[in-house]
C-alpha positions as CSV (number, residue, x, y, z in Angstrom):
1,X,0.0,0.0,0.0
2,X,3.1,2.2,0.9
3,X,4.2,1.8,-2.8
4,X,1.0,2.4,-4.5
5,X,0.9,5.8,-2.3
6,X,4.3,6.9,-3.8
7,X,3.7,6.1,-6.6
8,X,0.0,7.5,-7.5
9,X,1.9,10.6,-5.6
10,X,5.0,10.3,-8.2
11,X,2.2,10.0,-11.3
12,X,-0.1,12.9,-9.8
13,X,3.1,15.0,-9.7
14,X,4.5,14.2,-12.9
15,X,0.7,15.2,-14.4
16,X,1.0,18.5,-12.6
17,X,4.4,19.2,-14.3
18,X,2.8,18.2,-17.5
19,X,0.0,20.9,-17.0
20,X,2.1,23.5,-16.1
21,X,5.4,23.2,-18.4
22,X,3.8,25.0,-21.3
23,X,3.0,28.2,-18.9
24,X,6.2,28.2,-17.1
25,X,7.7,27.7,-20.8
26,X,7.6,31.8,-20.5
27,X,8.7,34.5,-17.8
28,X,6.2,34.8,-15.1
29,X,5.7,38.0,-13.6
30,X,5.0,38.8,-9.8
31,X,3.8,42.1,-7.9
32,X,5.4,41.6,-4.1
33,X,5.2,43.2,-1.2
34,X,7.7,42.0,1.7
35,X,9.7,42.7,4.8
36,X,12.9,41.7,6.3
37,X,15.4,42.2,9.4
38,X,17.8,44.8,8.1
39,X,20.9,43.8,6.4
40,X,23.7,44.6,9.4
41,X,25.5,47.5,6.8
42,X,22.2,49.4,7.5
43,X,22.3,48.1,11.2
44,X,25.5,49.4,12.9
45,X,23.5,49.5,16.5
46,X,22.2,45.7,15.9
47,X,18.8,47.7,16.3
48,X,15.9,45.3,16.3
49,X,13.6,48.0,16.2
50,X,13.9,49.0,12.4
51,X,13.0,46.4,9.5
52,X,12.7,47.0,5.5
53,X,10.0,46.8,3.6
54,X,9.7,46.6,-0.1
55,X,7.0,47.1,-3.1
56,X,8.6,45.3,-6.0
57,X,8.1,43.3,-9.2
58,X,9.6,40.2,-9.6
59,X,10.5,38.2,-13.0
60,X,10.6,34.7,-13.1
61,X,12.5,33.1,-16.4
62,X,12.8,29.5,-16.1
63,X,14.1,29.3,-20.1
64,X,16.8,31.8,-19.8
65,X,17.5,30.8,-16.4
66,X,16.9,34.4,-14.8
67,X,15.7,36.2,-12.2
68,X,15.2,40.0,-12.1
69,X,13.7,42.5,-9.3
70,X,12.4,45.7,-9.9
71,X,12.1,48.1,-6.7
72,X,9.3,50.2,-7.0
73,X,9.0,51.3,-3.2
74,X,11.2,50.7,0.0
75,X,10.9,51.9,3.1
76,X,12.5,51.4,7.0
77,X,9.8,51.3,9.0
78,X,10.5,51.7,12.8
79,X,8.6,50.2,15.7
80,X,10.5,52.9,18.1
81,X,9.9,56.6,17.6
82,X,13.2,57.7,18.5
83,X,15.1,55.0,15.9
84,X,15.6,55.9,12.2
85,X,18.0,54.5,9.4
86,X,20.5,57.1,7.5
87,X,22.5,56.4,4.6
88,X,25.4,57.9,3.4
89,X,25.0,60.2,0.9
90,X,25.8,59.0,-3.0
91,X,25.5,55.2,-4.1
92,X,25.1,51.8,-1.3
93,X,26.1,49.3,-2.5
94,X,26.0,45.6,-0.9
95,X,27.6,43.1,-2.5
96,X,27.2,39.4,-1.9
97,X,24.2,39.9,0.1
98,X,22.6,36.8,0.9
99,X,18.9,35.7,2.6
100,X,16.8,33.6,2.9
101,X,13.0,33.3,1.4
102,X,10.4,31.1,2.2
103,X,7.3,30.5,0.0
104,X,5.7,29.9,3.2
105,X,5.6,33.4,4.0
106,X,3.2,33.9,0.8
107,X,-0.5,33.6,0.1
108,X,-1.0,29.7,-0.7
109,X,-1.6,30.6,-4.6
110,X,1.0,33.0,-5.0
111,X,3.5,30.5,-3.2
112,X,2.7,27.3,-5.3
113,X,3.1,29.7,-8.4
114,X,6.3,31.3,-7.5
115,X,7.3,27.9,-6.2
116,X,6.9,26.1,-9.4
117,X,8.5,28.7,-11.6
118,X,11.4,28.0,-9.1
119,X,11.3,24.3,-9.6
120,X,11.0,24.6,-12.9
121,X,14.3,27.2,-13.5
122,X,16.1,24.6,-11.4
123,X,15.1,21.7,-12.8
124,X,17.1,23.3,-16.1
125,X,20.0,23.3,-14.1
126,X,20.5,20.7,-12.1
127,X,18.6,17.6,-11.5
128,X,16.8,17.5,-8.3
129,X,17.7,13.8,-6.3
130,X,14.7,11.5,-6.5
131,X,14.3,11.1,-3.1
132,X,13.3,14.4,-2.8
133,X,9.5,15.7,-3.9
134,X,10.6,19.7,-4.8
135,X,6.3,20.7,-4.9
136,X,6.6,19.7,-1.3
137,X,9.6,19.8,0.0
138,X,11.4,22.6,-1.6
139,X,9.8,25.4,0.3
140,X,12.4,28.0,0.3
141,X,15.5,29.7,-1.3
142,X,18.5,31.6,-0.5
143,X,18.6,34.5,-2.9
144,X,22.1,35.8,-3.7
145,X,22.0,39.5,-4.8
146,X,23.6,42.8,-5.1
147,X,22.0,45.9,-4.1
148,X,22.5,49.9,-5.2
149,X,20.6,52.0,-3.0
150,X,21.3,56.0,-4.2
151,X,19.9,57.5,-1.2
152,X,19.6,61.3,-2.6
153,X,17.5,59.9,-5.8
154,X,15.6,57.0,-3.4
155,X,16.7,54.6,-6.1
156,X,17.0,51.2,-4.7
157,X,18.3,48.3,-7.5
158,X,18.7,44.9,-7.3
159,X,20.8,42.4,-9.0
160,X,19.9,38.5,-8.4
161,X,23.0,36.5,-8.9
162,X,22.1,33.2,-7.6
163,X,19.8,31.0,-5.9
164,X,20.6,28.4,-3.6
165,X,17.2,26.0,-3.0
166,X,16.2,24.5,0.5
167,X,15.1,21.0,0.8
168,X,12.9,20.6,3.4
169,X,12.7,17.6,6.0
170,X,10.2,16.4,8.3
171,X,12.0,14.6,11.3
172,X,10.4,11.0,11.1
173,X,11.2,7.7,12.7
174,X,12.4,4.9,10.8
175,X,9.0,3.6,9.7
176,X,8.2,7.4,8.9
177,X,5.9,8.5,11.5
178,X,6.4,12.4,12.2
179,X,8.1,13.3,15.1
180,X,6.9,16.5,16.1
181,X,8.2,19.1,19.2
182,X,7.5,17.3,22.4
183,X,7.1,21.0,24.1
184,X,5.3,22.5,21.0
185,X,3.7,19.5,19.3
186,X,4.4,21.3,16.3
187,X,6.4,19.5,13.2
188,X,10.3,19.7,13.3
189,X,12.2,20.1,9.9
190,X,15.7,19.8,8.8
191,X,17.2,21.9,6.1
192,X,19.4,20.6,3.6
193,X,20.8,23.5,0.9
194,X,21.0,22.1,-2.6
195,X,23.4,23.1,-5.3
196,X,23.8,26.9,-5.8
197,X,22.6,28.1,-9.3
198,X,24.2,31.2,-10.9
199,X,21.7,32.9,-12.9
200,X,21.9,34.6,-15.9
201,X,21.2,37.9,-16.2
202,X,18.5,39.5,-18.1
């Protein structure tokens, strides 16, 4: 029964892919709006009062193996009054700047469609072990960038230079039963970071 369920699972999934692959055969395009900790350049105090926010388009290009991000608004929004970030006059520039994203963080729609233009710019790459099952274990991505932020113009650009994708594990026993948090009884996962991918750039 345990190999039936694998592998109506494996045929189900290899249907999906089948449905898809013509629409992902062309760049998707994705209005975003998100938040993260600040990057410790704009954090000298190791403030955890400040975050940034940004309004930005995203295009996906699984054929030409790209990814590009267009800022259209950014802001550092800060929880305490009396905190506020200032650049330096002229160009910012980070280099080598590297986070995480998780599709997680998404609406459930949005997420399974960024997450399968994802799989499916990978999967031109490098080949994904068999073991793994990317639609649901691959739920996140380490996005390696470099950012230009000219803070007299408020011109913020960013460059994506590589993505590194997360596997996803559920801790299990042997016979595969989930082991969840014995405080929490929520689920425990390992990570395990795949191959990095240098992307071209559009």
């Amino acid at each position: 029964m345990k190999s039936l369920n694998l592998t109506l699972r494996t045929y189900a999934f290899l249907l999906l892919v089948g449905t898809i692959s013509p629409i992902l055969a062309q760049e998707a395009t994705f209005q975003m709006q998100l938040a993260m900790d600040l990057p410790a350049e704009f954090n000298k105090d190791r403030s955890s009062s400040c975050s940034l926010e940004f309004q930005e388009e995203w295009i996906i290009d699984p054929a030409r193996s790209s990814i590009s991000k267009t800022v259209d608004a950014f802001e550092f929004p800060c929880r305490d009054d009396a905190e506020r970030v200032t650049l330096p006059d002229g160009a910012n520039r980070l280099k080598n700047l590297s986070f995480e994203f998780s599709f997680l963080d998404l609406p459930e729609k949005m997420a399974k469609e960024i997450q399968m233009e994802i799989i499916a710019l990978i999967s031109k790459r490098i080949s994904i072990p068999e073991a793994y099952d990317p639609s649901e274990q691959l739920l996140s991505v380490h996005f390696h960038e470099d950012w230009t932020i000219e803070s007299g113009h408020r011109v913020f650009t960013k460059r994506v230079r590589a993505i590194t994708p997360v596997i996803w594990q559920r801790r299990q026993t042997a016979d595969g039963e989930p082991l969840p948090d014995p405080d929490t009884g929520y689920p425990v996962f390992y990570k395990l970071k795949l191959e990095r991918i240098d992307l071209r750039q559009p």
